[in-house]
Phi, psi and omega in degrees: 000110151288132183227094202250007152224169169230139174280116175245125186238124156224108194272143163212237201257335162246298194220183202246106204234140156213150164237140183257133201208090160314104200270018175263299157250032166077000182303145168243151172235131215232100143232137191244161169209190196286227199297156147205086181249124187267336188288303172287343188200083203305306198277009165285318173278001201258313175314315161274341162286328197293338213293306197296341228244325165265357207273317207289298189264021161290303195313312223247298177104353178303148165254167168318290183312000201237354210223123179265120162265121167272128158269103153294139160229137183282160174087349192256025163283350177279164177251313176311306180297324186297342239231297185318293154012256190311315185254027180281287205296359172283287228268321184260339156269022181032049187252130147228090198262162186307327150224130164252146160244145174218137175245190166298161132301335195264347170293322198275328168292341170318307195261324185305332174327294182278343187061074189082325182288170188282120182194173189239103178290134166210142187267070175251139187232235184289335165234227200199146176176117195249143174247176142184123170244147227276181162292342184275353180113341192291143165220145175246144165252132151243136187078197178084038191301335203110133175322324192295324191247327195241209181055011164291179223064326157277167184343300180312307215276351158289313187303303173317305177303320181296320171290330156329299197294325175310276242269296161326302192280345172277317156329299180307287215276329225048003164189146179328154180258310210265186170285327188276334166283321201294286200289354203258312185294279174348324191246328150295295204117173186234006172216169207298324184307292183237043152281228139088308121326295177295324176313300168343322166230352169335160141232185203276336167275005151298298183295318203268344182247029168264341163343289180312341182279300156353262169327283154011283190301334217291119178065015159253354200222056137031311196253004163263335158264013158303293199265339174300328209264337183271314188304321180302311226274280207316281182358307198312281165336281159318306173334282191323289220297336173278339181261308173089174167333324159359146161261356209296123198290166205236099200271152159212117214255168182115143169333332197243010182263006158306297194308301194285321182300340189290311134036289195240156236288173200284332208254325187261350155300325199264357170242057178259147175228133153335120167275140175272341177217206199209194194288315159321296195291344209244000152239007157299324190273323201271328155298334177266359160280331158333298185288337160283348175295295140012285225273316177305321175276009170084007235238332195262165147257127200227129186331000000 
């Protein structure tokens, strides 16, 4: 097997990051694209990857064949979708690389938190989604069930609670009460017709992008510290259930986790550990073990 680059792609529920990384002379190429949640939304993701996936190997001239790829994908803890994937991108974007791997997003932020080292992790972007890998080598996921069921602690399901609070006050009231339905009604509606319409079509990256408003209102709205306030308990909650019996520090990566650590109760701040990478980073480390793995079995062809 020849192998002269490696892909590292982490797609999740707002946007697609790949770095293409020549592995003779360490040159890299950068391409982003939106959302690739396979879960939430398969063929929107299949579109930023191919977007990202050609963007790379133009900037570059690699070819498919040439290049062993890792993926976090929200959404890759399935096998079935991973399986869907694999085979979009042969038969339908003629993408073939000498090897692909595709994971979790929350496996490839697993290893980028710690750079690798043993630690217990959460991911919040649009969802919530806890790791941890053991000393033993061993990794587990918890939560990241999906929006319709899961995901709390994330972005959506925050976003979901404030429209709840809406949807409530039009019921009672006929019209917002608060700073946070008010300004949520602006971008929704205020009435049942055309919530109603938006609900429709909503998604979970729909839902997620009211966050920054949430946040905004924190210590101006009562019913936006409300909902901030439930979102920590969830967070809380996720920690215990990932660290588990564990000693493992306790990492925690993503958009809302700066916003959120601020949050949370004072004991779990102060044994909080710095993250050192991101899903990106955590899948640059797991392809290039990969090559070394390769390369050790006799499997690579080596310059």
């Amino acid at each position: 097997m020849s192998l002269d680059y490696i892909l590292a792609i982490d797609g999740g529920g707002t946007k697609t990051v790949a770095k293409l990384i020549h592995l003779h002379s360490a040159q890299e190429y950068i391409a982003h694209a939106g959302e690739a949640s396979i879960y939430n939304d398969f063929n929107t993701a299949i579109t930023s990857l191919e977007q990202v996936i050609n963007s790379v190997c133009q900037q570059s001239g690699a070819q498919h064949s040439q290049i062993l790829a890792v993926m976090g994908l929200a959404g890759g803890s399935s096998k079935a979708l991973v399986e869907r994937v694999t085979a979009t991108l042969q038969l339908g974007c003629d993408i073939e690389f000498a090897q692909l791997m595709i994971f979790s997003d929350a496996i490839t932020s697993l290893y980028g938190a710690n750079l690798g080292q043993p630690v217990a992790m959460l991911a919040l972007g649009t969802g919530a989604v806890g790791a941890r890998l053991t000393v033993q080598g061993d990794t587990k996921l918890i939560g990241g069930w999906g929006f319709s069921v899961d995901d709390f602690g994330g972005g959506a399901r925050l976003g979901l609670s404030a429209v709840q609070r809406l949807l409530d006050e039009i019921d009672r009231f006929d019209q917002p009460q608060n700073p946070l339905t008010k300004q949520l009604s602006e971008q929704i509606g205020g009435d049942r017709e055309h919530i109603s319409a938006w609900l429709l079509n909503a998604k979970a990256v729909d839902y997620a992008r009211f966050s920054p408003l949430i946040f905004s209102l924190k210590n101006q709205c009562h019913l936006a510290d409300a909902v901030l306030g439930e979102h920590a308990r969830q967070v809380e909650r996720l920690i215990e259930k990932c660290r588990g019996d564990s000693q493992l520090p306790v990492i925690i990566i993503g958009g809302l986790a700066d916003v959120t650590i601020a949050l949370l109760n004072e004991h779990i701040q102060q044994n909080l550990s710095p993250r050192r990478g991101d899903s990106l980073v955590g899948a640059v480390i797991l392809a290039t073990d990969q090559v070394k793995k390769l390369t050790k079995k006799g499997l690579r062809d080596e310059p």
